[in-house]
C-alpha positions as CSV (number, residue, x, y, z in Angstrom):
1,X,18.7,39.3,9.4
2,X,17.9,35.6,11.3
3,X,14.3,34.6,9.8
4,X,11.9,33.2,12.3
5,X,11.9,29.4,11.7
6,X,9.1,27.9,9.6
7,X,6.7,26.1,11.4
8,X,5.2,23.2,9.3
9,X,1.9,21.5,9.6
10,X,2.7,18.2,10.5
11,X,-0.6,16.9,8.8
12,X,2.1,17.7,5.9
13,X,4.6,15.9,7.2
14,X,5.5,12.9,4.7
15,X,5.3,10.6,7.5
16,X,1.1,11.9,8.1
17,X,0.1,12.2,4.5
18,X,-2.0,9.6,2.8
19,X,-0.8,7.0,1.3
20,X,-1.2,6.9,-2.9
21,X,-2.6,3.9,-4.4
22,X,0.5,2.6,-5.9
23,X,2.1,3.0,-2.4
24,X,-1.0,1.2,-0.7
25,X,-0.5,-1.8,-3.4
26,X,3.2,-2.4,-2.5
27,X,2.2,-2.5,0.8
28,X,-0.7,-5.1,0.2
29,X,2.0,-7.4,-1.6
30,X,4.4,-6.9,1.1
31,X,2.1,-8.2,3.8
32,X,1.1,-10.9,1.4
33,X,4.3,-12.3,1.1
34,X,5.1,-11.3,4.9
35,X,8.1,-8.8,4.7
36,X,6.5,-5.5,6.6
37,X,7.2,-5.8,10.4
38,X,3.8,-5.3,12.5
39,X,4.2,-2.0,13.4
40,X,5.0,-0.9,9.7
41,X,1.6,-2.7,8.8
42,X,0.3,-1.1,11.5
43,X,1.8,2.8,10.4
44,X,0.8,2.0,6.5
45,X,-2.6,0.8,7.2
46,X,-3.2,3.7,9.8
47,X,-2.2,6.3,6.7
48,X,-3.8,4.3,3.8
49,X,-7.3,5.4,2.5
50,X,-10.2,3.2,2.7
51,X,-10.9,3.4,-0.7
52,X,-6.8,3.3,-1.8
53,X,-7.1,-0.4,0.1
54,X,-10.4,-1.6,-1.8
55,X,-8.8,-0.3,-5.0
56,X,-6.1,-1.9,-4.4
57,X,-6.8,-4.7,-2.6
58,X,-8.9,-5.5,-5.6
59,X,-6.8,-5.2,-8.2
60,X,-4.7,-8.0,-6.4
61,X,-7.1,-10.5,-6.5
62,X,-7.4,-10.4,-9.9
63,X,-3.8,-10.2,-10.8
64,X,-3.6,-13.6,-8.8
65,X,-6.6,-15.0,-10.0
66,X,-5.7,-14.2,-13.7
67,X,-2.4,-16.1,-12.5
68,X,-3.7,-19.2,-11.2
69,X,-6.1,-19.6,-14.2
70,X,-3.3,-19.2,-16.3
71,X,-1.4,-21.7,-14.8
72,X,-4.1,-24.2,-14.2
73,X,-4.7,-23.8,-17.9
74,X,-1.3,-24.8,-18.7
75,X,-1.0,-27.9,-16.9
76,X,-4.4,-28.8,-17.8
77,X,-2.6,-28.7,-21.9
């Protein structure tokens, strides 16, 4: 009654599968603020999308920009 062990696709291994967005973003704020190691920034970027990083990378910018206009406009008050 022993089953046959499973063999898994590693291309479904959690450690090959894409990155998602919001997993792409902590890592673009993590290298921003320079707490990922090399080779973590090297794994991440090697899983992350293109598009996930553009997204992403976007959406950054502005969430700083906004800041710094914010704050520019406060001082300037």
């Amino acid at each position: 009654m022993n089953k046959a062990p499973e063999h898994h696709d590693p291309d479904e291994a959690p450690e090959n599968r894409p990155l998602s967005i919001r997993e792409t973003l902590s890592i673009i704020v993590a290298g921003h603020i320079g707490v990922r190691k090399a080779a973590q920034r090297k794994e991440d970027f090697g899983r992350a999308r293109g598009i996930n990083i553009f997204v992403a990378a976007v959406a950054y910018f502005s969430v700083i920009v906004f800041i710094l206009i914010q704050l520019v406009r406060y001082i300037v008050t």
